[in-house]
N, C-alpha and C positions, 0 to 999 in steps of 0.2 A: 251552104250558100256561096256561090262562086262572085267574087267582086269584078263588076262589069266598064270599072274605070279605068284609063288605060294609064299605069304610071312612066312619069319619066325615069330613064336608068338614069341618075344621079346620085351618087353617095352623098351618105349625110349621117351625123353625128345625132346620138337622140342621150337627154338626161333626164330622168326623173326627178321632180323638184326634190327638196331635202325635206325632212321630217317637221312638223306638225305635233301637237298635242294627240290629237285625233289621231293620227298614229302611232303614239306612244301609249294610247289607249285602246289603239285595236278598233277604231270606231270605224265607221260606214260613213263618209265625206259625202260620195257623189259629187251633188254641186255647189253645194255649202262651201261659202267662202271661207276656208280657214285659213289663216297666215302661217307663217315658219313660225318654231318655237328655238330655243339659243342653241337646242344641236343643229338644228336645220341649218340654221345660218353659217353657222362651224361647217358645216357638209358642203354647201353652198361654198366657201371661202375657198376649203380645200379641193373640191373639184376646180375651180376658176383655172388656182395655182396652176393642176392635169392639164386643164386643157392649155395654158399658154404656151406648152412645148407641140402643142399643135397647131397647123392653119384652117381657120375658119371663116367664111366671108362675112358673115353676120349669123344674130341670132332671131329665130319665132320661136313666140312662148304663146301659148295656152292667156286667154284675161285673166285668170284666179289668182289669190292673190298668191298662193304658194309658188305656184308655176312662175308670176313675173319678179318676185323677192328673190329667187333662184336666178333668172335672167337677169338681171338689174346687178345682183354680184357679179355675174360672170361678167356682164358688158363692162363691168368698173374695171376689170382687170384686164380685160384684150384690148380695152377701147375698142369694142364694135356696137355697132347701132343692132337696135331690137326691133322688131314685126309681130304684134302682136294679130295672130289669127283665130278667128272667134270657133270656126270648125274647130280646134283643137283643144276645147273645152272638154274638161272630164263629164263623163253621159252622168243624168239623172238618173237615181236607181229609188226615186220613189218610196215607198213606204218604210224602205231598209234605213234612210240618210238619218245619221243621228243614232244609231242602235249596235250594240258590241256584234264582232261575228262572230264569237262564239258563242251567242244568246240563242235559244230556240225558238223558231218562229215557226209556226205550222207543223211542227213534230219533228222539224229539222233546224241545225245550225243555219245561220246568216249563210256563211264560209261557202256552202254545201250550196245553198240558194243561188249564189253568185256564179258560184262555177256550175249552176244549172240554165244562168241564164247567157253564159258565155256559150252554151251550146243551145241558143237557141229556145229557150224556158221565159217565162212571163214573169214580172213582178207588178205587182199595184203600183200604178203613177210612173214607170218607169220606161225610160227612151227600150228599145227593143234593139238586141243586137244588130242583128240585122241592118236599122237604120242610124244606131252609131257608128261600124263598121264602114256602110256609104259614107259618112258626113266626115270623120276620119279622112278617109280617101279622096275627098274632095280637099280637105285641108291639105295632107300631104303633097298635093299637086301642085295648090296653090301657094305651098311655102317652097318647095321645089323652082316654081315656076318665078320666083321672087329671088333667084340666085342667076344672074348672068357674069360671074366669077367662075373662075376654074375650083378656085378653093369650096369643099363641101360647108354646107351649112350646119347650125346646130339647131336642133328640135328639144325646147324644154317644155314636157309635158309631164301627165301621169300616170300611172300603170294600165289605167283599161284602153289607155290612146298606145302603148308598150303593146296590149294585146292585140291589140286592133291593127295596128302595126307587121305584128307577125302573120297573123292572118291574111292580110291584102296582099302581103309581100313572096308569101308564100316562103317564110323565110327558116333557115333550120333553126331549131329553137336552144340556145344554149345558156336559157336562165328563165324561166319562167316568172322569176318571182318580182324580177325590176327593182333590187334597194334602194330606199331613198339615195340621191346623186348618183345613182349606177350611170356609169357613163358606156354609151354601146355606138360599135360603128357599121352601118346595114351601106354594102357595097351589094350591087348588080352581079350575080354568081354571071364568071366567063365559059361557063360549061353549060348550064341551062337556063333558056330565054326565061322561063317563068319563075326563076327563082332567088333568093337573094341569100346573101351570106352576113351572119352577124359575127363581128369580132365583141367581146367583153375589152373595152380599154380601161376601167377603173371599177 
Protein backbone atom coordinates (compact mmCIF):
# COMPACT_ATOMS: atom_id res chain seq x y z
CA UNK A 1 0.00 0.00 0.00
CA UNK A 2 1.66 3.14 -1.16
CA UNK A 3 0.67 6.37 1.14
CA UNK A 4 -1.17 8.91 -1.01
CA UNK A 5 -0.49 11.89 1.46
CA UNK A 6 1.93 14.30 0.52
CA UNK A 7 4.35 14.90 3.53
CA UNK A 8 6.08 18.08 4.37
CA UNK A 9 10.13 17.64 4.35
CA UNK A 10 10.55 18.75 7.80
CA UNK A 11 12.71 17.06 10.28
CA UNK A 12 11.59 16.07 13.51
CA UNK A 13 12.51 14.23 16.52
CA UNK A 14 10.11 11.14 17.48
CA UNK A 15 10.35 9.26 21.24
CA UNK A 16 8.71 6.32 22.27
CA UNK A 17 6.97 6.89 25.49
CA UNK A 18 8.92 5.04 28.47
CA UNK A 19 7.82 1.75 29.84
CA UNK A 20 4.55 0.59 31.41
CA UNK A 21 3.68 -2.56 33.42
CA UNK A 22 2.05 -3.89 30.35
CA UNK A 23 5.33 -3.87 28.85
CA UNK A 24 7.25 -5.26 31.45
CA UNK A 25 4.66 -8.02 30.97
CA UNK A 26 4.95 -8.45 27.32
CA UNK A 27 1.20 -7.50 27.04
CA UNK A 28 -0.73 -6.32 24.05
CA UNK A 29 -1.82 -2.34 25.11
CA UNK A 30 -3.26 -1.17 21.82
CA UNK A 31 -5.53 1.45 23.16
CA UNK A 32 -5.88 0.58 26.68
CA UNK A 33 -4.98 3.42 28.58
CA UNK A 34 -2.00 2.50 30.63
CA UNK A 35 0.28 4.91 32.60
CA UNK A 36 4.12 4.68 33.07
CA UNK A 37 5.20 2.52 35.68
CA UNK A 38 8.74 4.09 38.09
CA UNK A 39 11.02 2.78 35.25
CA UNK A 40 9.11 4.58 32.73
CA UNK A 41 9.26 7.68 34.47
CA UNK A 42 13.27 7.07 35.13
CA UNK A 43 13.38 6.70 31.06
CA UNK A 44 11.13 9.59 30.70
CA UNK A 45 13.49 11.75 33.18
CA UNK A 46 16.55 10.62 31.48
CA UNK A 47 15.54 11.17 27.90
CA UNK A 48 14.31 15.01 29.01
CA UNK A 49 17.94 15.32 30.46
CA UNK A 50 19.06 13.95 25.98
CA UNK A 51 17.07 15.97 24.72
CA UNK A 52 18.07 19.54 26.53
CA UNK A 53 21.34 19.44 24.58
CA UNK A 54 19.12 19.58 21.68
CA UNK A 55 16.82 22.32 20.03
CA UNK A 56 13.27 21.70 19.90
CA UNK A 57 10.38 24.10 19.00
CA UNK A 58 7.77 22.27 20.93
CA UNK A 59 6.20 19.04 21.65
CA UNK A 60 2.93 16.54 20.11
CA UNK A 61 2.16 13.60 21.97
CA UNK A 62 -0.25 10.96 21.24
CA UNK A 63 -3.70 11.50 24.26
CA UNK A 64 -2.60 8.17 26.17
CA UNK A 65 -1.66 8.48 29.11
CA UNK A 66 1.78 6.76 28.63
CA UNK A 67 2.54 8.94 25.61
CA UNK A 68 1.52 12.31 27.55
CA UNK A 69 3.47 11.38 31.22
CA UNK A 70 6.37 11.05 28.71
CA UNK A 71 5.61 14.54 27.33
CA UNK A 72 4.73 16.33 30.36
CA UNK A 73 8.48 15.22 31.78
CA UNK A 74 10.19 16.23 28.85
CA UNK A 75 8.16 19.72 28.56
CA UNK A 76 9.05 20.11 32.65
CA UNK A 77 12.61 20.09 31.41
CA UNK A 78 12.92 22.30 28.12
CA UNK A 79 10.02 24.39 29.08
CA UNK A 80 8.16 23.81 25.79
CA UNK A 81 4.62 23.74 25.34
CA UNK A 82 2.72 20.33 24.35
CA UNK A 83 0.12 19.59 21.25
CA UNK A 84 -1.58 16.92 21.94
CA UNK A 85 -2.90 15.13 18.37
CA UNK A 86 -5.54 12.76 18.56
CA UNK A 87 -4.37 10.93 14.92
CA UNK A 88 -1.32 9.92 16.88
CA UNK A 89 -3.00 7.64 18.99
CA UNK A 90 -1.74 3.98 19.15
CA UNK A 91 -4.23 1.75 16.55
CA UNK A 92 -6.81 -0.53 18.25
CA UNK A 93 -5.72 -4.13 17.76
CA UNK A 94 -8.94 -5.68 18.95
CA UNK A 95 -9.40 -8.94 20.26
CA UNK A 96 -5.30 -9.16 21.05
CA UNK A 97 -5.56 -5.89 23.76
CA UNK A 98 -4.94 -7.28 27.25
CA UNK A 99 -3.22 -10.89 26.12
CA UNK A 100 0.74 -11.88 26.53
CA UNK A 101 2.34 -12.13 22.88
CA UNK A 102 3.86 -14.90 23.36
CA UNK A 103 0.36 -16.54 24.10
CA UNK A 104 -1.13 -18.63 21.18
CA UNK A 105 -4.10 -17.63 19.69
CA UNK A 106 -5.33 -19.41 16.59
CA UNK A 107 -2.32 -21.90 16.32
CA UNK A 108 -0.01 -19.04 16.36
CA UNK A 109 1.78 -16.61 18.71
CA UNK A 110 0.14 -12.88 19.38
CA UNK A 111 3.98 -11.67 18.23
CA UNK A 112 3.46 -13.61 14.79
CA UNK A 113 -0.17 -12.15 14.46
CA UNK A 114 0.89 -8.65 14.84
CA UNK A 115 3.61 -8.78 12.35
CA UNK A 116 0.82 -10.39 10.14
CA UNK A 117 -1.16 -7.65 10.42
CA UNK A 118 1.65 -5.02 10.03
CA UNK A 119 1.76 -6.58 6.41
CA UNK A 120 -1.61 -6.24 5.80
CA UNK A 121 -3.48 -9.34 7.84
CA UNK A 122 -6.84 -8.91 9.71
CA UNK A 123 -7.46 -9.11 13.53
CA UNK A 124 -10.99 -9.21 15.20
CA UNK A 125 -12.05 -5.56 16.26
CA UNK A 126 -9.07 -4.17 15.01
CA UNK A 127 -8.15 -0.70 13.20
CA UNK A 128 -6.60 -2.26 9.73
CA UNK A 129 -3.12 -1.23 8.79
CA UNK A 130 -3.90 0.27 6.08
CA UNK A 131 -6.23 2.73 7.73
CA UNK A 132 -3.78 3.52 10.71
CA UNK A 133 -1.07 4.04 8.41
CA UNK A 134 -3.56 6.88 6.61
CA UNK A 135 -4.62 8.35 10.00
CA UNK A 136 -0.80 8.31 11.09
CA UNK A 137 -0.05 10.40 8.11
CA UNK A 138 -2.54 12.73 8.69
CA UNK A 139 -1.30 13.17 12.10
CA UNK A 140 2.21 13.52 10.95
CA UNK A 141 1.23 16.45 8.78
CA UNK A 142 -0.73 17.95 11.17
CA UNK A 143 2.01 18.08 13.84
CA UNK A 144 4.46 19.07 11.13
CA UNK A 145 2.14 21.64 10.00
CA UNK A 146 1.90 22.98 13.78
CA UNK A 147 5.71 23.98 13.74
CA UNK A 148 6.49 27.45 12.10
CA UNK A 149 10.04 27.44 13.92
CA UNK A 150 13.11 26.72 12.19
CA UNK A 151 13.81 24.39 15.16
CA UNK A 152 12.40 20.44 14.54
CA UNK A 153 9.68 19.39 16.58
CA UNK A 154 9.36 16.32 18.95
CA UNK A 155 6.84 13.42 18.26
CA UNK A 156 5.96 11.34 21.61
CA UNK A 157 4.37 8.43 20.46
CA UNK A 158 4.41 4.52 20.37
CA UNK A 159 5.84 1.80 18.45
CA UNK A 160 3.08 0.96 15.67
CA UNK A 161 2.92 5.11 15.21
CA UNK A 162 7.40 4.16 14.92
CA UNK A 163 6.01 1.68 12.35
CA UNK A 164 3.81 3.77 10.65
CA UNK A 165 6.30 6.23 10.63
CA UNK A 166 8.73 4.13 8.68
CA UNK A 167 6.51 3.14 6.29
CA UNK A 168 4.91 6.68 5.07
CA UNK A 169 8.28 7.97 5.10
CA UNK A 170 9.74 5.47 3.11
CA UNK A 171 12.42 5.71 5.51
CA UNK A 172 15.84 3.29 5.93
CA UNK A 173 15.10 1.37 8.77
CA UNK A 174 17.87 1.23 11.43
CA UNK A 175 15.96 -0.26 14.61
CA UNK A 176 12.90 -1.88 14.14
CA UNK A 177 12.18 -2.48 17.54
CA UNK A 178 11.65 1.40 18.95
CA UNK A 179 12.80 0.89 23.15
CA UNK A 180 10.87 2.48 25.40
CA UNK A 181 12.27 6.45 25.34
CA UNK A 182 14.31 5.57 22.03
CA UNK A 183 15.01 8.76 20.88
CA UNK A 184 15.18 8.80 16.71
CA UNK A 185 15.81 11.90 14.38
CA UNK A 186 13.74 11.32 10.59
CA UNK A 187 15.44 14.13 8.35
CA UNK A 188 14.30 14.41 4.44
CA UNK A 189 17.12 12.15 2.61
CA UNK A 190 19.14 15.03 0.22
CA UNK A 191 19.75 12.36 -2.30
CA UNK A 192 16.10 10.97 -2.85
CA UNK A 193 12.85 13.01 -2.89
CA UNK A 194 11.01 9.92 -1.66
CA UNK A 195 12.94 9.03 1.08
CA UNK A 196 14.04 9.80 4.59
CA UNK A 197 16.89 9.06 6.80
CA UNK A 198 16.76 8.07 10.42
CA UNK A 199 19.54 8.92 12.96
CA UNK A 200 19.17 6.71 16.38
CA UNK A 201 20.16 9.80 18.90
CA UNK A 202 19.52 7.88 22.38
Amino acid sequence: MKNTIKIQRKSFYFVRHGQTDWNNENKVMGQIDIPLNAIGLEQAQEVAQHLAHHEISHIVSSPLKRALQTSEIIAATMNRPITVIKELTQNNLGILEGRNKEELFEGTSIGNLIEQWKMGGDIAGAEHWSTFVTRIAAGLNAALASNSDEKPILIVAHKPVYWALLHILNAHVVDIHAKNCGLYYFSPSSLHADRWEIEIVH
